[in-house]
Biotite code that builds the C-alpha atoms (Angstrom):
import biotite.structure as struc

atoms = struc.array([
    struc.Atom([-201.775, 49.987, 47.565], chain_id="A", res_id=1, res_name="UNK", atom_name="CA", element="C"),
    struc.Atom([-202.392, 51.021, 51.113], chain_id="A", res_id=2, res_name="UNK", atom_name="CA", element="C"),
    struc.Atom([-199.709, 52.638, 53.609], chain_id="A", res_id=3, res_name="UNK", atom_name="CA", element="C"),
    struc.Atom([-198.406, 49.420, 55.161], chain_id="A", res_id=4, res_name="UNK", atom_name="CA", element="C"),
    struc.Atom([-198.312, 47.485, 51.742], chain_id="A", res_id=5, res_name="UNK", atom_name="CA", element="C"),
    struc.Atom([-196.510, 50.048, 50.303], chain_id="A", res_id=6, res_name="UNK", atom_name="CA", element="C"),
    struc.Atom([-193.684, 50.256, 53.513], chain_id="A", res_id=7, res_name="UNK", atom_name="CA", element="C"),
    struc.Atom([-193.323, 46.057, 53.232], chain_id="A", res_id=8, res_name="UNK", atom_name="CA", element="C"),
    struc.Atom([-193.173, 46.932, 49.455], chain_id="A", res_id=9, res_name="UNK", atom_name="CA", element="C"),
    struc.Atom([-190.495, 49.418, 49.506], chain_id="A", res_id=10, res_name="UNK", atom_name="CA", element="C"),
    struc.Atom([-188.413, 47.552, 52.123], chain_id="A", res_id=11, res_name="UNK", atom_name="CA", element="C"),
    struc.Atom([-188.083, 44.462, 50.321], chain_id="A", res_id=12, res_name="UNK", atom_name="CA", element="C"),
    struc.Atom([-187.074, 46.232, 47.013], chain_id="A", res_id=13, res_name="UNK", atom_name="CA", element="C"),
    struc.Atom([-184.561, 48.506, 49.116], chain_id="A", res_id=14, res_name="UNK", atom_name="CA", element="C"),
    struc.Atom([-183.245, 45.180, 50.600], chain_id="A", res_id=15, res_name="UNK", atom_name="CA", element="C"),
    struc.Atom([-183.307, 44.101, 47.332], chain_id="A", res_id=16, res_name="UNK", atom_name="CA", element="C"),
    struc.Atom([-181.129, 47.107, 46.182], chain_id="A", res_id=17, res_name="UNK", atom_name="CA", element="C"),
    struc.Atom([-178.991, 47.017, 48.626], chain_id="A", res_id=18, res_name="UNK", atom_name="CA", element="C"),
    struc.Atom([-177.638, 43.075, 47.752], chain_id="A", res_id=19, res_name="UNK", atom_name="CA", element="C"),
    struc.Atom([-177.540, 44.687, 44.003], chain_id="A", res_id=20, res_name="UNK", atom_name="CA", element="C"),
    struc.Atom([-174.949, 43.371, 42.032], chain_id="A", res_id=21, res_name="UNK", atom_name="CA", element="C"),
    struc.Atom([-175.575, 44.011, 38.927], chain_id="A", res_id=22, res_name="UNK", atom_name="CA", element="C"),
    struc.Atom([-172.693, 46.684, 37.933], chain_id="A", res_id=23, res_name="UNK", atom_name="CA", element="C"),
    struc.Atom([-170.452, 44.816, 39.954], chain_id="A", res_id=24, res_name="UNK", atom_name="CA", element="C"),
    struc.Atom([-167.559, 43.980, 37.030], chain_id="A", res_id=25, res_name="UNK", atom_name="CA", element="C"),
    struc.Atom([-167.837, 47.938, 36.679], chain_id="A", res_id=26, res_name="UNK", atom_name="CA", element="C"),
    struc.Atom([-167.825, 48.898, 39.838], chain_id="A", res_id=27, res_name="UNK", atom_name="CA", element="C"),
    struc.Atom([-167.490, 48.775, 43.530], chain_id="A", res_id=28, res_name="UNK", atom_name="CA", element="C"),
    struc.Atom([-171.441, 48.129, 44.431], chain_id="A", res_id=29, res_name="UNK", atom_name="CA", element="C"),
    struc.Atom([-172.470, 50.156, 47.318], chain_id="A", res_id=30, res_name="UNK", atom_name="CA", element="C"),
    struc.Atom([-175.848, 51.637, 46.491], chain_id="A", res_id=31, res_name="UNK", atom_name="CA", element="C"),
    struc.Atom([-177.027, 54.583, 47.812], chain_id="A", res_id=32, res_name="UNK", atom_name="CA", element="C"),
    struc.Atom([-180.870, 56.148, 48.079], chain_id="A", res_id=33, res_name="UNK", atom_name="CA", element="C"),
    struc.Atom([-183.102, 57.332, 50.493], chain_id="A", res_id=34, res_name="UNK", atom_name="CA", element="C"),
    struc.Atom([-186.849, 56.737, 50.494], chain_id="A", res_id=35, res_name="UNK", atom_name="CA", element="C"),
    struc.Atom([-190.222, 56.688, 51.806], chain_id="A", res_id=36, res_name="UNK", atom_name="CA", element="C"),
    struc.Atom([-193.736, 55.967, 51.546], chain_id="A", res_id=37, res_name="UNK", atom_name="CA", element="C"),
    struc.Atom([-194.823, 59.127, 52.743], chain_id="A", res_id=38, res_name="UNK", atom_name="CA", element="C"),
    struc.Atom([-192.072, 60.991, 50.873], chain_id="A", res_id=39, res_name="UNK", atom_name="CA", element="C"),
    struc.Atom([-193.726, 63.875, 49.076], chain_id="A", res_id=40, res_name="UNK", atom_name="CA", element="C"),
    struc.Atom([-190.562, 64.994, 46.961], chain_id="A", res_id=41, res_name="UNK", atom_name="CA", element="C"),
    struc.Atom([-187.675, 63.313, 45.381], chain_id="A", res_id=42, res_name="UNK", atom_name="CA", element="C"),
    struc.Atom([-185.279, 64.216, 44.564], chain_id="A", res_id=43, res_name="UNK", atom_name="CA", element="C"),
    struc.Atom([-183.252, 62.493, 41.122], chain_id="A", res_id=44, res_name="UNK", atom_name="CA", element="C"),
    struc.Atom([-179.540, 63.063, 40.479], chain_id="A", res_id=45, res_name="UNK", atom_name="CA", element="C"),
    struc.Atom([-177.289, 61.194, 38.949], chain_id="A", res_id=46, res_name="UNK", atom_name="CA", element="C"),
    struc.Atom([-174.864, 59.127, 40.485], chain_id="A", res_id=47, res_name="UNK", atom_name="CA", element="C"),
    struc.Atom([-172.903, 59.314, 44.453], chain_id="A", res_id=48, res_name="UNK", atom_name="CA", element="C"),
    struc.Atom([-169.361, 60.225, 43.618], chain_id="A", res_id=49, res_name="UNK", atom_name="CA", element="C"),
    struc.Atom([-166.529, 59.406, 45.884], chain_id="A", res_id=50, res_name="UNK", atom_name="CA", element="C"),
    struc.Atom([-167.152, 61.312, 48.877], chain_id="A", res_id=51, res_name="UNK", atom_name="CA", element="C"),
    struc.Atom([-171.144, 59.992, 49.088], chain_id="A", res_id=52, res_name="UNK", atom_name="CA", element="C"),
    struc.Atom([-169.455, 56.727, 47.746], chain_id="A", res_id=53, res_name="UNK", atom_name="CA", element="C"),
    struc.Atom([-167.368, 56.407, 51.432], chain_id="A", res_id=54, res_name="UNK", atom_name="CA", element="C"),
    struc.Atom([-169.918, 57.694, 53.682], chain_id="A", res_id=55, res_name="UNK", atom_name="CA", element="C"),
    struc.Atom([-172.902, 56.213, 52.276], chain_id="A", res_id=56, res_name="UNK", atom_name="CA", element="C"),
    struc.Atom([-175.068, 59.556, 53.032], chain_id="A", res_id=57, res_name="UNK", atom_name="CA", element="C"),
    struc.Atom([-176.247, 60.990, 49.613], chain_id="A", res_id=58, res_name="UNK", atom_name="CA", element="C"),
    struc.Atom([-175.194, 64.689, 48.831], chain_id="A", res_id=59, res_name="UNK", atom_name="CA", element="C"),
    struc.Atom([-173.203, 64.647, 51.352], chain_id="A", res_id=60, res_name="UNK", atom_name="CA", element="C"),
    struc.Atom([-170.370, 66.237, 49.799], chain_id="A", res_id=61, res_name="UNK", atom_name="CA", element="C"),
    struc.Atom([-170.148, 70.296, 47.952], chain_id="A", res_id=62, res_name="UNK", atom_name="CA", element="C"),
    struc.Atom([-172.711, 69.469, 45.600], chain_id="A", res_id=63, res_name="UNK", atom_name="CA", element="C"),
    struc.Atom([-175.265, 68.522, 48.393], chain_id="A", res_id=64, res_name="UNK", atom_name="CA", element="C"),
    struc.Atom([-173.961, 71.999, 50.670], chain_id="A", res_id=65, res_name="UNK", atom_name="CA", element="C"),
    struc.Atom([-175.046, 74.319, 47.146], chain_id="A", res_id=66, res_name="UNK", atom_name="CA", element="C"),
    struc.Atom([-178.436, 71.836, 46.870], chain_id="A", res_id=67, res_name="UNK", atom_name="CA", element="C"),
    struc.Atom([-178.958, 72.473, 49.980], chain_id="A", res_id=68, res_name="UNK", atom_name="CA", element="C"),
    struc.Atom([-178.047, 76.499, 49.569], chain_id="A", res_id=69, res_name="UNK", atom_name="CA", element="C"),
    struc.Atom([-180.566, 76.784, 46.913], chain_id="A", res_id=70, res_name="UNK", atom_name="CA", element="C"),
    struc.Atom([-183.454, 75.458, 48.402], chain_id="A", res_id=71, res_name="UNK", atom_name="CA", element="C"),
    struc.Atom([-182.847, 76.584, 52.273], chain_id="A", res_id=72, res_name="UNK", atom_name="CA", element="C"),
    struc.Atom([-183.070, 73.303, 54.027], chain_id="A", res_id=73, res_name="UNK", atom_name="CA", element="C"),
    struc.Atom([-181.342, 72.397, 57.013], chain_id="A", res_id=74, res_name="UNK", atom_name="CA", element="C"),
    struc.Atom([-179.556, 69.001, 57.216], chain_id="A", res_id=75, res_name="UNK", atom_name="CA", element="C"),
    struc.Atom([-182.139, 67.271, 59.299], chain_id="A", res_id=76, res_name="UNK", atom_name="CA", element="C"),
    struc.Atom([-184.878, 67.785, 56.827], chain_id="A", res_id=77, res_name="UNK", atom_name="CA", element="C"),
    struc.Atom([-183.141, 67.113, 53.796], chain_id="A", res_id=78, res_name="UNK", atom_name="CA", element="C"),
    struc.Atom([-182.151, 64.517, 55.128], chain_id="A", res_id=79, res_name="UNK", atom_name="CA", element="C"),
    struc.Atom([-185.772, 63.410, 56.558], chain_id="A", res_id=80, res_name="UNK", atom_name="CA", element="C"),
    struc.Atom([-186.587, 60.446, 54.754], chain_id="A", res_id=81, res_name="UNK", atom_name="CA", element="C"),
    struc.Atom([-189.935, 60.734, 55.395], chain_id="A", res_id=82, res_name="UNK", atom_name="CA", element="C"),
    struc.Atom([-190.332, 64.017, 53.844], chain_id="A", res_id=83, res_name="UNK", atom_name="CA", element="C"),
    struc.Atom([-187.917, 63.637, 50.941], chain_id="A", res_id=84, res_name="UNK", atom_name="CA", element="C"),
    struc.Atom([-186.378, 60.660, 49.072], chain_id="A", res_id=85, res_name="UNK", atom_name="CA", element="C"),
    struc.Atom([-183.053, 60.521, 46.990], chain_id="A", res_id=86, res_name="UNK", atom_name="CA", element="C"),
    struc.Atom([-183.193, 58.111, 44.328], chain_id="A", res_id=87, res_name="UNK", atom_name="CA", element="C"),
    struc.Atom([-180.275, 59.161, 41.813], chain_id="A", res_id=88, res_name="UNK", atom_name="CA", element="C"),
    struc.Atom([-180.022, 57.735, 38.304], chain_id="A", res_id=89, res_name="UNK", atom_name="CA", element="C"),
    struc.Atom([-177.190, 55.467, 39.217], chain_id="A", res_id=90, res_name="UNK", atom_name="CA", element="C"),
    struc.Atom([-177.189, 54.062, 43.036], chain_id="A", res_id=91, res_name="UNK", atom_name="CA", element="C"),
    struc.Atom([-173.229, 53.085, 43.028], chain_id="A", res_id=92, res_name="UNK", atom_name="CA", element="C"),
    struc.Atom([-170.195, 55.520, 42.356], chain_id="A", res_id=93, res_name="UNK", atom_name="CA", element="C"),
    struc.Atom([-169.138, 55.159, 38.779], chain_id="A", res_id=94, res_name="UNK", atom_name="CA", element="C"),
    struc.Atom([-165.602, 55.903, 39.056], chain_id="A", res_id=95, res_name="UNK", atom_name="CA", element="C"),
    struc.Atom([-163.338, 58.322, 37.968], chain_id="A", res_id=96, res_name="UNK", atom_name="CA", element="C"),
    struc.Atom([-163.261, 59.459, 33.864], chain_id="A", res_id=97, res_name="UNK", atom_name="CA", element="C"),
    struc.Atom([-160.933, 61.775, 32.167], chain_id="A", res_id=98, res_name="UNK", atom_name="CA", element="C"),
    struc.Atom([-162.941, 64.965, 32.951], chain_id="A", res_id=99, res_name="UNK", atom_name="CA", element="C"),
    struc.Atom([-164.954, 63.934, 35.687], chain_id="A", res_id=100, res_name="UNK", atom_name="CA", element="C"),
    struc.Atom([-166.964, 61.570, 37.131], chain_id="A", res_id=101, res_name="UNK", atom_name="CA", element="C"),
    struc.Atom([-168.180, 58.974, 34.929], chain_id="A", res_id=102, res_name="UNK", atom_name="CA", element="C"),
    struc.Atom([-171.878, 59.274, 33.952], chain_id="A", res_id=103, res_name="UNK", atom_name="CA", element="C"),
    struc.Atom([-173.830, 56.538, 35.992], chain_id="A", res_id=104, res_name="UNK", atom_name="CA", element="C"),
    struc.Atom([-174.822, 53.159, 35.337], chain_id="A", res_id=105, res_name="UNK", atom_name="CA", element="C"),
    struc.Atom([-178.565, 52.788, 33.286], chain_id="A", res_id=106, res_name="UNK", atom_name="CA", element="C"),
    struc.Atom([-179.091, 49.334, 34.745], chain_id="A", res_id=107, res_name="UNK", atom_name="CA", element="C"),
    struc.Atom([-180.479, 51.224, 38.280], chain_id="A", res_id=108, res_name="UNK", atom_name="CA", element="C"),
    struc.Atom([-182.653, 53.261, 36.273], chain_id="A", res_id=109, res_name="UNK", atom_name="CA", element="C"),
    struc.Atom([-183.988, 50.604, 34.127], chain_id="A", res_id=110, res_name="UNK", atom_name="CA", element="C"),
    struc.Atom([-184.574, 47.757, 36.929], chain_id="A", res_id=111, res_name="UNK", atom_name="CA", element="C"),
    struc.Atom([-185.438, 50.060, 40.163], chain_id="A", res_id=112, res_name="UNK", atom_name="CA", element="C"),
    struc.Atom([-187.257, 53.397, 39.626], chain_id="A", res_id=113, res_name="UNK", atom_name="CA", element="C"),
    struc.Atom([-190.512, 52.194, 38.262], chain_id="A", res_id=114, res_name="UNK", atom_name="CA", element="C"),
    struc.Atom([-190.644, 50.063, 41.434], chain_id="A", res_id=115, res_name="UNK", atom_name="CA", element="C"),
    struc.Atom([-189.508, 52.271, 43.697], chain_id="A", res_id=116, res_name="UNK", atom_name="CA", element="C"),
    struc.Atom([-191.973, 55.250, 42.664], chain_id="A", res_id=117, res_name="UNK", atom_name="CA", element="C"),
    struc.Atom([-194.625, 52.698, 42.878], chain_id="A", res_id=118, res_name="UNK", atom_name="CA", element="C"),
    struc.Atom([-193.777, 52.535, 46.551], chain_id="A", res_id=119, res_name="UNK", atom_name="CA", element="C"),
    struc.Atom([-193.878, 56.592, 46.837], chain_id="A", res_id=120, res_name="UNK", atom_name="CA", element="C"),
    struc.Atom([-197.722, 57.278, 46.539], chain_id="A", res_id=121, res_name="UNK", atom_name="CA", element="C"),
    struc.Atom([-197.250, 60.496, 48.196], chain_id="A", res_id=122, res_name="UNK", atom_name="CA", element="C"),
    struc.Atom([-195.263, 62.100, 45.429], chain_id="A", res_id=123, res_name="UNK", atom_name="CA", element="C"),
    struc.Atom([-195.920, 65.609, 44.725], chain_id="A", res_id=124, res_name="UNK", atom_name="CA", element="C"),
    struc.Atom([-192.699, 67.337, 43.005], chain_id="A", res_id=125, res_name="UNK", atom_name="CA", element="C"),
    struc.Atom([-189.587, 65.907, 41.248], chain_id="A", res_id=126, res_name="UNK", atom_name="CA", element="C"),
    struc.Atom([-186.311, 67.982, 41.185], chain_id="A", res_id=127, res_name="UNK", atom_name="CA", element="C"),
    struc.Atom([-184.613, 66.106, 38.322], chain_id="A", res_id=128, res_name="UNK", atom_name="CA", element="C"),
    struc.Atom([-181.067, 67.629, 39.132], chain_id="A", res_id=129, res_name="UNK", atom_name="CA", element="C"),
    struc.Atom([-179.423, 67.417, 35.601], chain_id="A", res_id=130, res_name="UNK", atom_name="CA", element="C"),
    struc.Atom([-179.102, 66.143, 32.328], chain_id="A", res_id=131, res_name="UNK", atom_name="CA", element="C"),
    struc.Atom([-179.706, 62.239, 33.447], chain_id="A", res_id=132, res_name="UNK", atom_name="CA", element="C"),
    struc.Atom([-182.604, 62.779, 35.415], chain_id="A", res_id=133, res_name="UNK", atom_name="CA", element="C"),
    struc.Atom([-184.116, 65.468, 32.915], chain_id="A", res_id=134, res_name="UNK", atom_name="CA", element="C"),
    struc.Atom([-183.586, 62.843, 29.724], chain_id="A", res_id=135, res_name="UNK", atom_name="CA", element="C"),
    struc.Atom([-185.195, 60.199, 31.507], chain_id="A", res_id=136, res_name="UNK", atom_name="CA", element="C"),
    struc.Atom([-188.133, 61.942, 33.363], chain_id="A", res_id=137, res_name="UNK", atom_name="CA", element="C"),
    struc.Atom([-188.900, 64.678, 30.914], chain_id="A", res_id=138, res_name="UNK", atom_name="CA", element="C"),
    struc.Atom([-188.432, 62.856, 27.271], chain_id="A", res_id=139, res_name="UNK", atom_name="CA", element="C"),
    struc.Atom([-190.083, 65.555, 25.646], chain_id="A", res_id=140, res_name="UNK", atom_name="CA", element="C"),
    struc.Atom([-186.824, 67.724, 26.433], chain_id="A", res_id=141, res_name="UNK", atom_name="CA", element="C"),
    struc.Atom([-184.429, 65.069, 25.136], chain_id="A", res_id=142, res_name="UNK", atom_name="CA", element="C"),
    struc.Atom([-183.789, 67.301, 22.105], chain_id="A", res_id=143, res_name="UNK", atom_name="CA", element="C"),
    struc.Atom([-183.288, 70.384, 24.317], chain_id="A", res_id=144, res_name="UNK", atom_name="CA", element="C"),
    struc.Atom([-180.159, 71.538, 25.823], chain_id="A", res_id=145, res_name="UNK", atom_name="CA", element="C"),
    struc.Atom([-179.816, 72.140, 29.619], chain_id="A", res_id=146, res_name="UNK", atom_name="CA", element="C"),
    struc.Atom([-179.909, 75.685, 29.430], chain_id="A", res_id=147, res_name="UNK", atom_name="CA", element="C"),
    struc.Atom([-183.533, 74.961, 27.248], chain_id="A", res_id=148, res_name="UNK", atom_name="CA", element="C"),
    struc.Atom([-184.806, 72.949, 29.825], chain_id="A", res_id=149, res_name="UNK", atom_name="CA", element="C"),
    struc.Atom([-184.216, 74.957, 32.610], chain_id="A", res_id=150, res_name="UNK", atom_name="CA", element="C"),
    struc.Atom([-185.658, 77.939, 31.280], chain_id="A", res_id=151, res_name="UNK", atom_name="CA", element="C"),
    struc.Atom([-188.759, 75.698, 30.443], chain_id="A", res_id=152, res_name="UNK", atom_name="CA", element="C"),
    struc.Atom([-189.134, 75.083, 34.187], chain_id="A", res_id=153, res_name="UNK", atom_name="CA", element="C"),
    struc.Atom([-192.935, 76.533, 34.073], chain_id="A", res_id=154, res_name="UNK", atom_name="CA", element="C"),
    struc.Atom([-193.305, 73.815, 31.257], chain_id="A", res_id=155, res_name="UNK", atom_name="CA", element="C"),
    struc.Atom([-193.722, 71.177, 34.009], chain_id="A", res_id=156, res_name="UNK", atom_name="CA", element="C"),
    struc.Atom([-193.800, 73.102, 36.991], chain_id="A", res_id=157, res_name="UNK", atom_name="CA", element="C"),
    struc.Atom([-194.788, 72.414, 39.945], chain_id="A", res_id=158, res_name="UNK", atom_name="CA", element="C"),
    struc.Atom([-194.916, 68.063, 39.689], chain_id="A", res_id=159, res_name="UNK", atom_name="CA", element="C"),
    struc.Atom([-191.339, 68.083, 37.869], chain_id="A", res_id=160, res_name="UNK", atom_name="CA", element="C"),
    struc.Atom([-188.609, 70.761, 37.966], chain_id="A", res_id=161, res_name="UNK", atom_name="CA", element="C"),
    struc.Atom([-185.627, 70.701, 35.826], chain_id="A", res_id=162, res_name="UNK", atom_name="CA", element="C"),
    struc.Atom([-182.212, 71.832, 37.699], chain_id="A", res_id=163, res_name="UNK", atom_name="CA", element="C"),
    struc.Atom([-178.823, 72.233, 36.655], chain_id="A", res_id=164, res_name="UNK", atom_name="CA", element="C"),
    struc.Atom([-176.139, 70.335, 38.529], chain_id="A", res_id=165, res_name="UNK", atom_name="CA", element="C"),
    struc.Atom([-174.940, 71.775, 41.338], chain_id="A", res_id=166, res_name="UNK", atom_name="CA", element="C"),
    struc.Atom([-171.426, 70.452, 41.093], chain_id="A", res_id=167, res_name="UNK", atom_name="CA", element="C"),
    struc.Atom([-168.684, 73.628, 41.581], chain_id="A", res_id=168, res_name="UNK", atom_name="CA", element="C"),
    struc.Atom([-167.767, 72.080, 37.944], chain_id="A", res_id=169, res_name="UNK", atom_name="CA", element="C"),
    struc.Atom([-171.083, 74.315, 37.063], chain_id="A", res_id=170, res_name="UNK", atom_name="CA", element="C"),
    struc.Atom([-169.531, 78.123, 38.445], chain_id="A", res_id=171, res_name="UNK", atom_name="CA", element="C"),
    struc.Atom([-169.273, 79.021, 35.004], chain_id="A", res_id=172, res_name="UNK", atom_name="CA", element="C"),
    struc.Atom([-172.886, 77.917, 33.796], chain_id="A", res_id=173, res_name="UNK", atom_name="CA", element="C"),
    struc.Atom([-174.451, 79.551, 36.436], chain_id="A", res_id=174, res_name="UNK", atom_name="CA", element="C"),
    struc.Atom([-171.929, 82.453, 36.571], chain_id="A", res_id=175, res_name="UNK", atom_name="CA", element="C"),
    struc.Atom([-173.310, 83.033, 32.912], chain_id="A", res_id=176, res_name="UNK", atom_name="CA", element="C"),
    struc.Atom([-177.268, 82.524, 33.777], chain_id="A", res_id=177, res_name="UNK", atom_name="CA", element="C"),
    struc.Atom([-178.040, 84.856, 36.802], chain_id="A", res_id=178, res_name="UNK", atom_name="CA", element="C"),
    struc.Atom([-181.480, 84.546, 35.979], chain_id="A", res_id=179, res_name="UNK", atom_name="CA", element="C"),
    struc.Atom([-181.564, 80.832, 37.546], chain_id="A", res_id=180, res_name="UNK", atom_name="CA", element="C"),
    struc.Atom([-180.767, 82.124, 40.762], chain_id="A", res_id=181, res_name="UNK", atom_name="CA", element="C"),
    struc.Atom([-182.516, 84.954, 41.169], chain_id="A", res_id=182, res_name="UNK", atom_name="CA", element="C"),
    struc.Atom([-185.715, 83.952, 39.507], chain_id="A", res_id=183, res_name="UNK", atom_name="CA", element="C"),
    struc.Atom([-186.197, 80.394, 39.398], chain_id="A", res_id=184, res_name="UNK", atom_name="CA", element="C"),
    struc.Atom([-184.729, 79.020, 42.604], chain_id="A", res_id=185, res_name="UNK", atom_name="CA", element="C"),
    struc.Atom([-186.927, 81.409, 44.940], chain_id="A", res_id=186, res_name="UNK", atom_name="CA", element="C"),
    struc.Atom([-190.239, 79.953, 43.197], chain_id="A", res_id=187, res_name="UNK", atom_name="CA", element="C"),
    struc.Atom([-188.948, 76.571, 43.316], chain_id="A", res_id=188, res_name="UNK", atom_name="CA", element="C"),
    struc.Atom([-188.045, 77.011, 47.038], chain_id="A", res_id=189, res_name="UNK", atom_name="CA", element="C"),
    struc.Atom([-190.841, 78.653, 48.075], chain_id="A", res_id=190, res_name="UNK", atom_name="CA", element="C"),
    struc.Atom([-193.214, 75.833, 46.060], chain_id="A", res_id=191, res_name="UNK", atom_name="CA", element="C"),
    struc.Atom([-191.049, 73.273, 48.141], chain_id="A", res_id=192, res_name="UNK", atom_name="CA", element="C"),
    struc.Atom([-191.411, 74.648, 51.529], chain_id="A", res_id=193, res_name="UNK", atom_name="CA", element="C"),
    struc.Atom([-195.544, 74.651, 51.643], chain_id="A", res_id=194, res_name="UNK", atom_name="CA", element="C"),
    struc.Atom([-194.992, 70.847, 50.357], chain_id="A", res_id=195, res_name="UNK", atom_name="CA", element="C"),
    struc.Atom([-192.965, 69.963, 53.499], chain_id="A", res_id=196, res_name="UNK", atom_name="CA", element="C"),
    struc.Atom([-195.156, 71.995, 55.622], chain_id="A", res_id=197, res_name="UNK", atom_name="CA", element="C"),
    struc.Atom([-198.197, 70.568, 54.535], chain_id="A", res_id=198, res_name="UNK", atom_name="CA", element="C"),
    struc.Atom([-198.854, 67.183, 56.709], chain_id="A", res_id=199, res_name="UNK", atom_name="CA", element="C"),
    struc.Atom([-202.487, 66.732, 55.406], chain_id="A", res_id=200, res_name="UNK", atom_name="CA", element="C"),
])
């Protein structure tokens, strides 16, 4: 598929998306993503909560600031479309459950991503930012636990890269695992950074 097939591609499945209604007697419908054909990373999370929800801009919210922290990228460029797509696992806010947010929706996961990545020839690196992302891009490490998975970074380094969540839900996890910040998010980063710099 060449460049401008794949842009009127993507743009009629993201106008598709965006008239979604398939969750709606779950939720309030108001998906959320960011893409591009000349995206070279994506990142996968797993749903907007309320804050993205309202605003409509993906981690925009203290999730997004620690995201953001860990791989040293300024607003613009995270946010640069172009450069780097946000699909999460579930495009609409699932609402509140008893300890959290509730996980998201597997109907946008199941109808959209294939199509989507089919858009996204450029694709170099996946950050699959928790549990969701990790089951459903990395089914070898279904049986694994998160900490398992993330230590197994160099497993499927540098196309797909297993991260926790960076919800402040996760102090404790990552209180407990110094290692992941000190060792793994400076090789990630600095593998991310010559991506985005590289225009060829």
């Amino acid at each position: 598929m060449d460049a401008e097939a794949s842009a009127l591609n993507q743009q009629s499945l993201v106008t598709q998306i965006e008239a979604c209604r398939l969750c709606e007697r779950w939720l309030t419908p108001r998906p959320v993503i960011r893409v591009s054909p000349s995206a070279r990373v994506l990142i996968v999370g797993q749903a907007p909560g309320r804050r993205v929800h309202e605003t409509g801009i993906p981690w925009n919210d203290p999730s997004g600031d620690r995201l953001r922290a860990w791989l040293q990228l300024e607003r613009s460029l995270f946010y640069d479309a172009t450069r780097i797509a946000i699909v999460p696992m579930g495009f609409c806010y699932p609402g509140k459950g008893r300890t959290g947010d509730l996980p998201p929706r597997p109907e946008c996961y199941e109808t959209w991503h294939p199509s989507l990545l089919e858009t996204m020839p450029h694709l170099r690196c996946m950050l699959l930012v928790g549990r969701y992302a990790q089951r459903a891009y990395l089914p070898e490490a279904r049986k694994l636990s998160l900490d398992e998975t993330v230590r197994r970074w160099r497993d499927w380094f540098p196309e797909r890269i297993p991260l926790p969540h960076p919800s402040p839900r996760n102090r404790r996890w990552l209180a407990q695992r110094p290692w992941f910040e000190t060792e793994v998010v400076p090789a990630i980063r600095s593998h991310l950074h010559g991506l985005l710099a590289d225009r060829s």
